[in-house]
C-alpha positions as CSV (number, residue, x, y, z in Angstrom):
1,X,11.4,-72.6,6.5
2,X,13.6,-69.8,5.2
3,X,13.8,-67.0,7.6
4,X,12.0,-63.8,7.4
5,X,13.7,-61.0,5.4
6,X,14.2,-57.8,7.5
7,X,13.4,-54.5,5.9
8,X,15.8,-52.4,5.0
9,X,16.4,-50.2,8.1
10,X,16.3,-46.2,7.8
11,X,19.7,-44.7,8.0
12,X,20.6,-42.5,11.4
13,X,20.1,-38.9,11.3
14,X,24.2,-37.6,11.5
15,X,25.3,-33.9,12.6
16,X,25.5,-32.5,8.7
17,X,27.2,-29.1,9.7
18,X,30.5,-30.3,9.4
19,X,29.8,-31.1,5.9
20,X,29.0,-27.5,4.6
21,X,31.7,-25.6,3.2
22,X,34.2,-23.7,5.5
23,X,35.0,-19.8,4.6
24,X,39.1,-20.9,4.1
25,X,37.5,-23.8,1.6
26,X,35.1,-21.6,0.0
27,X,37.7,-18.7,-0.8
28,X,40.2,-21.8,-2.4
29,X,37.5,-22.9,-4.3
30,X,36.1,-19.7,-6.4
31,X,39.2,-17.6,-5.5
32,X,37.6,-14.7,-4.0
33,X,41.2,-14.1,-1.3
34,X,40.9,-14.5,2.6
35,X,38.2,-12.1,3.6
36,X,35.4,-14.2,3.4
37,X,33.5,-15.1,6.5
38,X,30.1,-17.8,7.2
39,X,26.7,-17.2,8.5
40,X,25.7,-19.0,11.2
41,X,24.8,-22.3,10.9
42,X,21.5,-23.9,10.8
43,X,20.7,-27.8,11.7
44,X,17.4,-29.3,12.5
45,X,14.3,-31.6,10.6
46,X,12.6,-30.9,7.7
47,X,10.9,-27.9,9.4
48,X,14.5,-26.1,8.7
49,X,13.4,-26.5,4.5
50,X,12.9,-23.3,3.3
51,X,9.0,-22.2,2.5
52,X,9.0,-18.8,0.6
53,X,7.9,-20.5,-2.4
54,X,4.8,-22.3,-2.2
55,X,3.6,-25.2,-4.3
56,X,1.3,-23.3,-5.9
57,X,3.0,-19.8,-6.3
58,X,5.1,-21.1,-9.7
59,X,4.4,-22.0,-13.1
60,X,5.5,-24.4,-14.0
61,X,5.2,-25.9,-11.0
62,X,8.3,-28.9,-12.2
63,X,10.7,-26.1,-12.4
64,X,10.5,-24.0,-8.9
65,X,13.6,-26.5,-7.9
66,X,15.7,-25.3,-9.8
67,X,14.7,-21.8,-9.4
68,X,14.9,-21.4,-5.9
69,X,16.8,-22.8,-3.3
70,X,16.1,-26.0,-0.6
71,X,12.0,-25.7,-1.0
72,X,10.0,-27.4,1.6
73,X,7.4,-27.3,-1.3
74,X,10.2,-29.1,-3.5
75,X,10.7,-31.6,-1.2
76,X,7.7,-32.5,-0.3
77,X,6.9,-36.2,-0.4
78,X,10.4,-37.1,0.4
79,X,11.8,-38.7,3.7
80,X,13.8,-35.9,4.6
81,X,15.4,-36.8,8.1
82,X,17.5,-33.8,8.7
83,X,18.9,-30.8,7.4
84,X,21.6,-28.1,7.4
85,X,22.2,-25.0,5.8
86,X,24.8,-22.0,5.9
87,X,25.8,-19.0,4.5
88,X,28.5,-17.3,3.0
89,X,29.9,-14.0,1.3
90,X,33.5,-13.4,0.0
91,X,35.5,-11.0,-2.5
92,X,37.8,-7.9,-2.2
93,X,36.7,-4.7,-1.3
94,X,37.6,-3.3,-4.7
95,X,34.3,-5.4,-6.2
96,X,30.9,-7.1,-6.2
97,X,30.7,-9.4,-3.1
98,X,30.7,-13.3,-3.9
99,X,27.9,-15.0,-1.9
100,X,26.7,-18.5,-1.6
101,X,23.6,-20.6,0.4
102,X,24.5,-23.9,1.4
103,X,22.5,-27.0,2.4
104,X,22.4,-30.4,3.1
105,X,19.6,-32.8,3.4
106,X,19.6,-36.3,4.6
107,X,17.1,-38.6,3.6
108,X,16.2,-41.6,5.7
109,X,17.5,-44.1,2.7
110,X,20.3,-44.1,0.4
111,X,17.7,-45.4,-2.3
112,X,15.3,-42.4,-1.5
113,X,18.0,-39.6,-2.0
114,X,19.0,-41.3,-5.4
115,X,15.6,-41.5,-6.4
116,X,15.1,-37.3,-5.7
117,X,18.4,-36.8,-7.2
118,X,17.4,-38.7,-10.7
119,X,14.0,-37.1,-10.7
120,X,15.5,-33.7,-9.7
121,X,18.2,-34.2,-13.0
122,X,14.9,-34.8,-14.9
123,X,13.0,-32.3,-14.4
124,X,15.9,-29.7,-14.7
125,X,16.9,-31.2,-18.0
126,X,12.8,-30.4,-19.0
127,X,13.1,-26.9,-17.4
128,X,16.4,-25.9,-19.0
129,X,15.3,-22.9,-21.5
130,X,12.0,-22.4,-19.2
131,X,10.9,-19.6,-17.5
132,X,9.3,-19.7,-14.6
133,X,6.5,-17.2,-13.2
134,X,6.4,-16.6,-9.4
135,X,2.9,-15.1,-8.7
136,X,3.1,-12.6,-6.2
137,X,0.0,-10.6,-4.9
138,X,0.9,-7.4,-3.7
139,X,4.7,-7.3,-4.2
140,X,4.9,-5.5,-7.2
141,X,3.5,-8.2,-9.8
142,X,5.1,-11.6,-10.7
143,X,8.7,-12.8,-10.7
144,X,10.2,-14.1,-13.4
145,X,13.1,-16.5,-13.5
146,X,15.2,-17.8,-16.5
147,X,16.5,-21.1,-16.6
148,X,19.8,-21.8,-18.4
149,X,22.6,-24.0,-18.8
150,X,21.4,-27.4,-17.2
151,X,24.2,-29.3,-17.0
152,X,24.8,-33.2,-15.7
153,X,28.1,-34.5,-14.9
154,X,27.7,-37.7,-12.7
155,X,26.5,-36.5,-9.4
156,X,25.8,-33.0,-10.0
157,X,23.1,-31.4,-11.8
158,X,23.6,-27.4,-12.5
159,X,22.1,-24.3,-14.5
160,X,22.3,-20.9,-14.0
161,X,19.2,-18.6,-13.0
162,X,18.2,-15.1,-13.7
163,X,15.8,-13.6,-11.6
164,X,13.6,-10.7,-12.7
165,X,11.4,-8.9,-10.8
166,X,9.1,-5.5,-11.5
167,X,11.3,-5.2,-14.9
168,X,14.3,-5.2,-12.3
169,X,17.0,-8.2,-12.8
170,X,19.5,-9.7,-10.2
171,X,22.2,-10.8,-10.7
172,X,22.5,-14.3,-11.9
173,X,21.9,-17.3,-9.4
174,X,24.5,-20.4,-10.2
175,X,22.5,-23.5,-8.8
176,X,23.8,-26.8,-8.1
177,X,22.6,-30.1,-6.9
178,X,24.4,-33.5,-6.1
179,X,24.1,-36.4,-4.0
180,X,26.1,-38.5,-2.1
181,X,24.8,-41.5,-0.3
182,X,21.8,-40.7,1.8
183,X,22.7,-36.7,1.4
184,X,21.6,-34.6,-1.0
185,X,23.1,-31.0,-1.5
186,X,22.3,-27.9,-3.2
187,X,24.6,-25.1,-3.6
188,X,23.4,-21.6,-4.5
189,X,25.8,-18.8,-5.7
190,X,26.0,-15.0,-6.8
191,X,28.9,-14.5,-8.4
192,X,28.9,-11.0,-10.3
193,X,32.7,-11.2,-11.3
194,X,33.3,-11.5,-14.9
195,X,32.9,-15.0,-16.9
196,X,35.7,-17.5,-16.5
197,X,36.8,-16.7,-13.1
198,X,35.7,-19.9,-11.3
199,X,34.8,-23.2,-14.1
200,X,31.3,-24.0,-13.0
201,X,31.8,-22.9,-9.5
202,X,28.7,-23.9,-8.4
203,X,29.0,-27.7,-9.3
204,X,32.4,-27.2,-8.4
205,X,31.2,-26.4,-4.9
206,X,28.8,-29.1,-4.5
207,X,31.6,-31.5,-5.1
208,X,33.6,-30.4,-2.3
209,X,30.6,-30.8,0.0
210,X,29.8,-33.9,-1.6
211,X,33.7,-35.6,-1.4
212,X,33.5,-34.5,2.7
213,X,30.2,-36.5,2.8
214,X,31.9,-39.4,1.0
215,X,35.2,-39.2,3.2
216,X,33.2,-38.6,6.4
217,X,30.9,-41.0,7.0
């Protein structure tokens, strides 16, 4: 009688903080000089996903991901296990502040985090040239947000995001998203400098957490 084959067995929730970007690394990496400095960071469950955008605030609904940062609504259906997420802000004093949202999820499989990540690239890819209505009763009317520039290079999916709200735009959101492992992270960046300052900074990023995943573990 052959013996019974065991399930595969969910991986251990790890501290992730130590994987998010440090303000020396960050500066290195887009070039924004010394002066930079973190938020504090955040570590928990699934409960530490963000929820300002609900499932059914966006149309279309496939393409709030890539809008908007680490949704609990975007992740929903997923084993998420645990979660981290920081801040950031750099730059000189003579210009526009560079700032950046960090975040780390692990799921409880390696197969499950792969599986977001290729349906994640997918739905990007179908949202790239998309824009994406936020309804928003009572705040002024309905938020608007341009996707752009989907881009896939292994591990990393990115675009670039302009928000506009009541006529008024932001400036531009670079959004990232990768996965390593069991880990899947997602970088967020406002970087008002001009064009050609940092290649892809946001992907760029995302690598650096994803390579001290990698080397970590």
């Amino acid at each position: 009688v052959e013996p019974p084959v065991e399930a595969a067995q969910p991986t251990v929730a790890v501290p992730l903080g130590h994987f998010l970007p440090t303000a020396p690394e960050l500066s290195t990496a887009l070039g924004t000089g010394p002066t930079g400095f973190s938020g504090q960071l955040v570590q928990g469950g699934a409960d530490m996903l963000l929820r300002s955008v609900g499932a059914a605030e966006t149309s279309p609904p496939d393409c709030a991901g890539a809008a908007y940062r680490l949704q609990q609504s975007v992740y929903d259906g997923s084993p998420v296990q645990s979660v981290a997420t920081n801040s950031w802000a750099g730059g000189g004093f003579d210009g526009p502040p560079v700032t950046g949202f960090f975040g780390v999820v692990q799921m409880t499989s390696e197969s499950a985090a792969q599986d977001f990540f290729a349906a994640t690239t997918q739905r990007w890819r179908r949202c790239n040239g998309a824009t994406v209505t936020r309804h928003q009763a009572g705040f002024g009317g309905d938020e608007l947000s341009r996707i752009a520039d989907v881009t896939f290079e292994r591990r990393v999916v990115s675009a670039s995001v302009l928000h506009t709200a009541a006529g008024t735009a932001s400036p531009t959101a670079l959004r990232a998203l990768g996965v390593a492992g069991d880990c899947i992270v997602e970088v967020d960046l406002t970087d008002p400098r001009p064009a050609g300052q940092a290649a892809r900074p946001a992907a760029g990023v995302a690598e650096l957490i994803l390579n001290k995943i990698t080397t970590r573990r």
